[in-house]
Structure formats: C-alpha cells, structure tokens
Legacy VTK file of the C-alpha trace (Angstrom):
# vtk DataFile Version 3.0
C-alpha trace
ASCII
DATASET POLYDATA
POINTS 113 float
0.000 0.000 0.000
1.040 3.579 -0.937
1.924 5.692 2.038
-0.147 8.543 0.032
-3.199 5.642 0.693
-3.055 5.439 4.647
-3.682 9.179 4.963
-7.523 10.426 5.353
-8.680 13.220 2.580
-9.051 16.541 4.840
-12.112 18.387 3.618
-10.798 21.607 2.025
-13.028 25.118 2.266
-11.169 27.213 0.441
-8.646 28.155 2.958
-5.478 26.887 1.417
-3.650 27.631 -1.856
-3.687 25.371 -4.555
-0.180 23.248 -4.912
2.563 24.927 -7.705
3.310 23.365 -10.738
6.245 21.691 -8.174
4.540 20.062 -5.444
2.032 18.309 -8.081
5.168 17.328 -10.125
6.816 15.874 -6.514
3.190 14.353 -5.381
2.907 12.855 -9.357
6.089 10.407 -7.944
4.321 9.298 -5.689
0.951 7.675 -7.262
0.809 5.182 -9.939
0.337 6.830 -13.704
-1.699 9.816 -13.119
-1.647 12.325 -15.304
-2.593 16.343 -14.362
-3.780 18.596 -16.755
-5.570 21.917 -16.873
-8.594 22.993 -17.408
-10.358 25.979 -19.674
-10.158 27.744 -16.270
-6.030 27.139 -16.315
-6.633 25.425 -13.311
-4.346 21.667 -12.815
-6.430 18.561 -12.402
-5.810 15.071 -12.056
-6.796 12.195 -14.584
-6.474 8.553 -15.078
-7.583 6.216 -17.640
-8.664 2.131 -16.444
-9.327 -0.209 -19.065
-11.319 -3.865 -18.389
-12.366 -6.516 -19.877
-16.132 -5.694 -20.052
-18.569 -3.688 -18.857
-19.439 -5.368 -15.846
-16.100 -5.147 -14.767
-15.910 -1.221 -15.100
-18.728 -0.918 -13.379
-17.351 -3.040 -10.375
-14.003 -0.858 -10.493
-16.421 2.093 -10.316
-18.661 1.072 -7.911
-15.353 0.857 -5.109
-14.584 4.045 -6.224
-17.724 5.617 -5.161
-17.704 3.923 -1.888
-14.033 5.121 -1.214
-15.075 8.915 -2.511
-17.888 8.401 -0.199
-15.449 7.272 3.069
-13.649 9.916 2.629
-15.721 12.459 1.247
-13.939 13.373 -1.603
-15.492 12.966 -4.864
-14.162 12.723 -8.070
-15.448 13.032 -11.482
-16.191 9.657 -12.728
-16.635 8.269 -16.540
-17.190 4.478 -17.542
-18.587 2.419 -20.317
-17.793 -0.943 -21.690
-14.258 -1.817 -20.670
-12.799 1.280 -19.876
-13.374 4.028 -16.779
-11.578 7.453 -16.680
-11.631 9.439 -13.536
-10.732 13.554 -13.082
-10.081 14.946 -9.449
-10.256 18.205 -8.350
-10.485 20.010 -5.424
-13.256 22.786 -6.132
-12.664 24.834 -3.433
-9.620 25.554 -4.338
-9.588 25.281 -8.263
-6.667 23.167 -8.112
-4.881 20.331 -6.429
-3.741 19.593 -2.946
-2.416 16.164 -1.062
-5.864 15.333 -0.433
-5.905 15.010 -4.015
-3.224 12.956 -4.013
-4.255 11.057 -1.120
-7.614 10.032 -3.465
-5.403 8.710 -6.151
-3.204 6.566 -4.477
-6.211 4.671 -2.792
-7.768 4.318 -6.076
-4.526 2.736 -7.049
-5.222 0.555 -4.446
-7.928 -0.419 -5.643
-7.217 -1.159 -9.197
-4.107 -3.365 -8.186
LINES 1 114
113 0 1 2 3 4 5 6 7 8 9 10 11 12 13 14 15 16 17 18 19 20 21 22 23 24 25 26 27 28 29 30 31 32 33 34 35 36 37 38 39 40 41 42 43 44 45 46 47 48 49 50 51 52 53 54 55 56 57 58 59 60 61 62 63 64 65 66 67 68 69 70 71 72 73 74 75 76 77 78 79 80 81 82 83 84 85 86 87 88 89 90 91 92 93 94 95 96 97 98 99 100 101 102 103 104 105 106 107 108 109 110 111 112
C-alpha cells in the first residue's frame, strides 16, 4: 500500500492555496500513472484512464470508487462504459490540487491493483 493511501482526505473550504506546478510534479512520484492537466479555467487537475475486460467489470471498479469517494468524502469526477473508466479529481474549493488530491489517487490505485 502507498503511504499517500493510509492518509484520510481533509475536507478543504477554500482556505489553502492550490499546490505549484512543483509540489504536483513531486506528489505525481508518488501515485501510480496519473496524469494532471488543466482545465479551460487554467486550473491543474488530475486524470487517469482504467481499461477492463467488459462492462461489468468497469462498473465493479467504479462502484469501489464511489464507496471510497464516499469514506472519505472526496469525490471525483467519474466516466465508464464498456471496458474502460476514466476518472478527473479536483479540489473545487480551491480550483486546483492539494495532497488530499493525491491522497484520493493513491487509494484508487489501491484499488485497481
């Protein structure tokens, strides 16, 4: 298990700077193939592509998601269809990324493993 995976998402209210460009390219080490982006907004997100063998499979894979967004009440943007899921995180509040962010990723590494 990721280290990033045994920490607890802290809710975020808006009170915090987004991370630079360098703390999301040090926290990007640390979780398993995510890629960040930006949005129309310029702001950095987080996104992953999972591919399966069928649909019911992305659906299970999606399904543990939600119930790990919903644990730690952090929830991401999620996308599936037949054999594939994509999933975008975010932290609103903030319009950007911080470790909670991070945090999120890693245990959904976890979970696809």
């Amino acid at each position: 298990m990721n280290e990033l995976a045994k920490k607890k998402c802290i809710p975020c209210s808006g009170e915090i700077p987004p991370f630079t460009e360098e703390e999301i390219n040090n926290f990007l080490t640390k979780v398993k193939s995510w890629s960040c982006k930006k949005n129309d907004d310029n702001n950095f997100y987080l996104t992953k592509d999972f591919k399966f063998k069928n649909f019911e499979e992305s659906l299970n894979f999606i399904n543990k998601v939600s119930e790990v967004a919903e644990t730690e009440n952090h929830h991401p943007d999620l996308k599936f269809g037949w054999g594939y899921a994509n999933i975008t995180i975010f932290t609103h509040a903030i319009k950007g990324l911080a470790e909670s962010d991070f945090v999120l990723a890693a245990k959904i590494d976890d979970i696809s493993a």
